[in-house]
C-alpha positions as CSV (number, residue, x, y, z in Angstrom):
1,X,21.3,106.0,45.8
2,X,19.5,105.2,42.6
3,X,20.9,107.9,40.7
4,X,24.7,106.9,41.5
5,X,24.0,104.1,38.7
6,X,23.8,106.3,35.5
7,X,27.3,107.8,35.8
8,X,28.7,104.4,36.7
9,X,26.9,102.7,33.7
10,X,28.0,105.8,31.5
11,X,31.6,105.5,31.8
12,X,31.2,102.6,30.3
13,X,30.1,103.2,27.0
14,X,31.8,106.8,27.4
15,X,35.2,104.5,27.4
16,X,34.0,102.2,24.4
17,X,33.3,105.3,22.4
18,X,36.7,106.8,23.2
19,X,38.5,103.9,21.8
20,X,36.4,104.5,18.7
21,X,37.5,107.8,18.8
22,X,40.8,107.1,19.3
23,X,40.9,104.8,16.3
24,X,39.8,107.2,13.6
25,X,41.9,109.9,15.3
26,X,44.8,107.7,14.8
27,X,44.1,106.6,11.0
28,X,41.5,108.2,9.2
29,X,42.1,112.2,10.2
30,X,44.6,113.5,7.9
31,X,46.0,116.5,10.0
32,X,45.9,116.5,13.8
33,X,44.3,119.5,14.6
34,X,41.7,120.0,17.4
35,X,39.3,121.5,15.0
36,X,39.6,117.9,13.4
37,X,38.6,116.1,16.5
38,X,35.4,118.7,17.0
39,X,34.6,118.2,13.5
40,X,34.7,114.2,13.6
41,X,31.7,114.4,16.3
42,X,29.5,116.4,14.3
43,X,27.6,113.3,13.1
44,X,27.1,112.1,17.1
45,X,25.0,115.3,17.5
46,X,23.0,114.9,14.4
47,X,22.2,111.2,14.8
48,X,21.9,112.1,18.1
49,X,18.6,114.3,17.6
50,X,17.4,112.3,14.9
51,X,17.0,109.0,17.2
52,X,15.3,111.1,20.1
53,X,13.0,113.4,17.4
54,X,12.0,109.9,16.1
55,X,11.5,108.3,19.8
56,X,9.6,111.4,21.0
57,X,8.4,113.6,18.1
58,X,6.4,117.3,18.5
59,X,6.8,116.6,22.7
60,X,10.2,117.8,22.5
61,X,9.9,121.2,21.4
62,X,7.3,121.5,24.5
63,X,9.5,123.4,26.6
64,X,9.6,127.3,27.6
65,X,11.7,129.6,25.3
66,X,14.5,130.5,28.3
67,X,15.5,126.9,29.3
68,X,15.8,126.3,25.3
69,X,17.9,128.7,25.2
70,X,20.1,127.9,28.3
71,X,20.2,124.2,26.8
72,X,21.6,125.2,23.6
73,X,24.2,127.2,25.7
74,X,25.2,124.2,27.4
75,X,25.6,122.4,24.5
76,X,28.1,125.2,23.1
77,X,30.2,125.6,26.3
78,X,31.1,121.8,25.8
79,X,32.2,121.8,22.5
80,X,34.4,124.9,23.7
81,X,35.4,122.5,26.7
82,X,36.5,119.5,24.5
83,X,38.0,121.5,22.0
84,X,41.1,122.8,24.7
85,X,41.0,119.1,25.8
86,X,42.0,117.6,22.2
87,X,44.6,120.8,21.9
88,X,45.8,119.3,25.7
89,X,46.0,115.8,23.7
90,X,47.7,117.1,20.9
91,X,50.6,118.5,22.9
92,X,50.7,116.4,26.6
93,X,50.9,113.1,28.0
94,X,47.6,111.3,28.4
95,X,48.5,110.3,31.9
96,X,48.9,114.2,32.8
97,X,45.7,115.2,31.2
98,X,43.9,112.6,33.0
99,X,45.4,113.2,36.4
100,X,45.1,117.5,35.9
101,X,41.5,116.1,34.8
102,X,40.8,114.9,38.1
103,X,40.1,118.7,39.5
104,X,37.0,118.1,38.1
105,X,34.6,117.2,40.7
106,X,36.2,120.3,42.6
107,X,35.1,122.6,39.9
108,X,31.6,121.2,40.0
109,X,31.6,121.7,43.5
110,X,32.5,125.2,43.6
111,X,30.7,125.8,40.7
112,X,27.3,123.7,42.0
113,X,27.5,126.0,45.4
114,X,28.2,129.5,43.2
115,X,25.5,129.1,40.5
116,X,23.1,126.3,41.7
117,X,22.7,126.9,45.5
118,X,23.7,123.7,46.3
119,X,24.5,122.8,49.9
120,X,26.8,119.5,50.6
121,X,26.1,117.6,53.8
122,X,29.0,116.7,56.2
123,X,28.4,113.1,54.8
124,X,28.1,114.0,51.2
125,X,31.4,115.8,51.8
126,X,33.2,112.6,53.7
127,X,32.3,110.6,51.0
128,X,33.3,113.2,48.4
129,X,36.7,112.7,49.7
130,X,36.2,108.8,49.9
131,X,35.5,108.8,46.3
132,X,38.8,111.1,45.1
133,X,41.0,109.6,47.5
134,X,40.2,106.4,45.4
135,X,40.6,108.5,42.0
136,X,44.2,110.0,42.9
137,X,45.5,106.4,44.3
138,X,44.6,104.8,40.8
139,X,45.9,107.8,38.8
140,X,49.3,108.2,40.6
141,X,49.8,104.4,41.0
142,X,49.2,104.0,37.0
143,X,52.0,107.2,36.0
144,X,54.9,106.7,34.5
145,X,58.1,107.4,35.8
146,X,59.6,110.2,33.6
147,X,62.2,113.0,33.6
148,X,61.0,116.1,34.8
149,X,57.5,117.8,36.1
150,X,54.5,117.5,34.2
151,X,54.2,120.1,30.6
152,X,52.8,123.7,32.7
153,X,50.9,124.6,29.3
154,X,49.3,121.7,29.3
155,X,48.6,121.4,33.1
156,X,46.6,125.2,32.7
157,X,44.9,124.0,29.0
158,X,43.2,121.2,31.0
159,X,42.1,122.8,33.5
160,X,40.5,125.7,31.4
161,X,38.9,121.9,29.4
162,X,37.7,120.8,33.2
163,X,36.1,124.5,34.1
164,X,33.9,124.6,30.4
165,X,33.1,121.1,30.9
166,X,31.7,121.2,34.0
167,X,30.4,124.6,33.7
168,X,28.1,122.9,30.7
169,X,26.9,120.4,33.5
170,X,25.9,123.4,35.9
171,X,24.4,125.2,33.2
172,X,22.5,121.9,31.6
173,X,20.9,121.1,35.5
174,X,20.2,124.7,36.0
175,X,18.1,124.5,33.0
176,X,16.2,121.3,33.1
177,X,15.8,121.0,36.7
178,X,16.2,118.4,39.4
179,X,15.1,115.1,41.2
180,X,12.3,114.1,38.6
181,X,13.0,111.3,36.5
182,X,10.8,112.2,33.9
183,X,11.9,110.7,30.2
184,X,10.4,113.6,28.6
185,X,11.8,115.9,29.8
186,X,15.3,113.9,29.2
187,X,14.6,113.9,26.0
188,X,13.8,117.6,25.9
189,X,16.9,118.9,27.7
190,X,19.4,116.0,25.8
191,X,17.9,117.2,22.1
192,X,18.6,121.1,22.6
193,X,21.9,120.1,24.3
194,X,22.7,118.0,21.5
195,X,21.4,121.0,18.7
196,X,23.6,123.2,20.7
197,X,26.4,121.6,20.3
198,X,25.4,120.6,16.5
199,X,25.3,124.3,16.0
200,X,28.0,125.8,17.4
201,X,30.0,122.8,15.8
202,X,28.7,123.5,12.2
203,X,29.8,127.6,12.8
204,X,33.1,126.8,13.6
205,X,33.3,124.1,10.2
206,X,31.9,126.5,8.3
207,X,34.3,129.0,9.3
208,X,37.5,127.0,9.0
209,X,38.4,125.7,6.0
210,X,40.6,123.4,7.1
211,X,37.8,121.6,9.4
212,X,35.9,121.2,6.3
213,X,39.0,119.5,4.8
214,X,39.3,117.2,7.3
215,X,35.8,116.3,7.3
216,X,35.6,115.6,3.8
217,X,39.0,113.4,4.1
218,X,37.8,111.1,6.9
219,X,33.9,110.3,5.9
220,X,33.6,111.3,1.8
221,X,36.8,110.3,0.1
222,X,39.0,107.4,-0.6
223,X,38.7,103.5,0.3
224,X,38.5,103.7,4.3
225,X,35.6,106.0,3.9
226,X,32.9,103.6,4.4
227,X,34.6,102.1,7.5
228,X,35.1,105.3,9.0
229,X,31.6,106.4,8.3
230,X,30.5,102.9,10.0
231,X,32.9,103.6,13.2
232,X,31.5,107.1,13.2
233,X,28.1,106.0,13.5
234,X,29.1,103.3,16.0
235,X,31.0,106.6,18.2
236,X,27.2,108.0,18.1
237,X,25.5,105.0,19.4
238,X,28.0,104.8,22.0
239,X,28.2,108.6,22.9
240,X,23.8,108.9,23.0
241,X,23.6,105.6,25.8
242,X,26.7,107.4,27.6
243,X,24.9,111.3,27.6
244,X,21.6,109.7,28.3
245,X,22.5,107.8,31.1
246,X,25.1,110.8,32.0
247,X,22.5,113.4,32.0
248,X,20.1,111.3,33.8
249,X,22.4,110.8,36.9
250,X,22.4,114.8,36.9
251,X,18.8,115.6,36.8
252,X,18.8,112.9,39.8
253,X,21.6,113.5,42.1
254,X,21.8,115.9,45.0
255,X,24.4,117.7,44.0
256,X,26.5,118.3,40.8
257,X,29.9,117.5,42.7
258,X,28.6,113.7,43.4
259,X,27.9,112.8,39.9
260,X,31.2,114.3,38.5
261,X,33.1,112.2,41.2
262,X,31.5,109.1,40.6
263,X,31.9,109.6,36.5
264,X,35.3,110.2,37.0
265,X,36.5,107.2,39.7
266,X,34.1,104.4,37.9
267,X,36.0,105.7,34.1
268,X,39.2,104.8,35.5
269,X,38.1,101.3,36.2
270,X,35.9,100.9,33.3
271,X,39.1,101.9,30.6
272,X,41.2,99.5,32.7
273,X,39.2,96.3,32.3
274,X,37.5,97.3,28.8
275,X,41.7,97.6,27.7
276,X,42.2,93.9,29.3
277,X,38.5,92.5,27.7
278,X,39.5,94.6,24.2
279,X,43.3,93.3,24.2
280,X,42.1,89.5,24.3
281,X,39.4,90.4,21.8
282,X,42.2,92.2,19.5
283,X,46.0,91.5,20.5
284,X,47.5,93.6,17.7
285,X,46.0,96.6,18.0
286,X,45.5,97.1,21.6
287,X,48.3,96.3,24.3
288,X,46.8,95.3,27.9
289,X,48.2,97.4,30.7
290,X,50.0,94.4,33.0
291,X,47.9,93.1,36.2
292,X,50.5,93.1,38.6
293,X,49.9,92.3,42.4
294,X,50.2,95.7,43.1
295,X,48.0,97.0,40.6
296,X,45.3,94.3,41.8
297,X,45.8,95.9,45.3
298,X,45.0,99.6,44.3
299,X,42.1,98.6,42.3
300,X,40.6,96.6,45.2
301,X,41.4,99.5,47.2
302,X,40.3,102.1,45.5
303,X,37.2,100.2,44.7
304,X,36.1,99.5,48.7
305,X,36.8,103.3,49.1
306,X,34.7,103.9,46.1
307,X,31.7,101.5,47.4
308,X,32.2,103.3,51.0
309,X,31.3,106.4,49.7
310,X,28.9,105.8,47.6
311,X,26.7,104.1,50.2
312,X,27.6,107.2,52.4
313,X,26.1,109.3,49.8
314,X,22.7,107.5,50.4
């Protein structure tokens, strides 16, 4: 049951950072390209291992060559992930990406059983189902009405975003190991999943020219540059609470599956109320979804189905 905390407690700062994100994607990148939005979190990954190499020195190169390796691996296969979700962003309807999104905890349940060995309980899988039956009734109750079916390219670009993403999860819990909640080895696992995705990040700037471009745009040059070097740093801060607390609901769950579900259904609610707290906070730049009656009664819904299964999961 403990472990069920960390993914809940991450998608709160994992929302706080987006709206960072969202922010300088908005005003400070001059060209919205996905390579932009993969280049703009290079400085999460370097801060990143600079805060745990200076919580945890020498100890975190302590680890056997092989589950280096498959840690730096991980940390490649999610910049790959997040790089078809920012082209999904660039070219679909955030309500679509988010509710294609939601195949997630599926993956990592196939995924979990093909490459892990996991095994899901008859209760695991009731509340499983608990928890995504409360995902889709938020999801669907907050869309849109619109003309026409969802955009298929962007549908199958999500997807292909959902499969790296969670395959980097399988791969990351694989590597590090499971049911020990041991904060060196945390600190280990996060700091070559971090380098990994530093790396793989730097190859693909160093290789586009245009990345570069945008870099130096958005943190070097004119008079926003200061502020947008301050929000960056901010989006780290955020981002290393969310992985840490993230990664430590992996090493501790049961099964990968769990985890993803709970990430997923507590996200919705924590971008909901951090929209209403951030909208008082800042009126102009942030419009508050409405609180109608019926949104109340979906929420509260979805949250008793959400509470059901979790304690089912125990």
């Amino acid at each position: 049951m403990l472990w069920a905390i960390f993914p809940i407690f991450a998608s709160i700062f994992y929302c706080a950072g987006s709206y960072i994100q969202n922010y300088l994607t908005d005003h400070a990148l001059p060209r919205k390209k996905a390579g932009s939005y993969v280049v703009m979190h290079i400085p999460c990954y370097l801060v990143a291992m600079i805060l745990v190499l200076a919580a945890f020195g020498r100890a975190v190169f302590m680890m056997p060559i092989p589950n280096i390796i498959g840690l730096l691996v991980a940390g490649a296969i999610n910049v790959l992930g997040s790089m078809f979700f920012y082209r999904a962003l660039q070219i679909g309807d955030t309500i679509d990406i988010n509710i294609f999104g939601q195949t997630s905890p599926l993956i990592s349940l196939g995924l979990g059983v093909l490459m892990l060995g996991e095994k899901i309980t008859a209760t695991q899988a009731l509340a499983f189902l608990f928890i995504m039956a409360a995902v889709i009734i938020v999801m669907f109750g907050s869309r849109k009405k619109r003309n026409g079916p969802p955009n298929l390219k962007v549908a199958i670009i999500t997807l292909i975003y959902a499969f790296f993403s969670i395959l980097s999860d399988v791969v990351y819990k694989q590597f590090i190991g499971n049911g020990v909640a041991d904060f060196s080895l945390l600190a280990q696992g996060f700091f070559f999943f971090e380098l990994g995705s530093f790396l793989f990040s730097a190859i693909l700037l160093i290789c586009v020219e245009s990345w570069r471009d945008a870099l130096k745009r958005t943190f070097f040059v004119g008079k926003k540059h200061p502020m947008n070097m301050f929000l960056s740093l901010m989006d780290s801060l955020t981002y290393l609470i969310a992985e840490v607390l993230y990664k430590m609901g992996l090493i501790l769950a049961p099964i990968v599956a769990l985890v993803t579900a709970v990430s997923k259904a507590a996200s919705l609610f924590s971008s909901f109320f951090l929209a209403l707290v951030l909208a008082k906070i800042f009126p102009k730049h942030i419009r508050s979804k409405k609180f109608t009656r019926k949104a109340m009664m979906q929420y509260l819904f979805s949250a008793v189905l959400i509470l059901v299964g979790i304690v089912m999961m125990n």
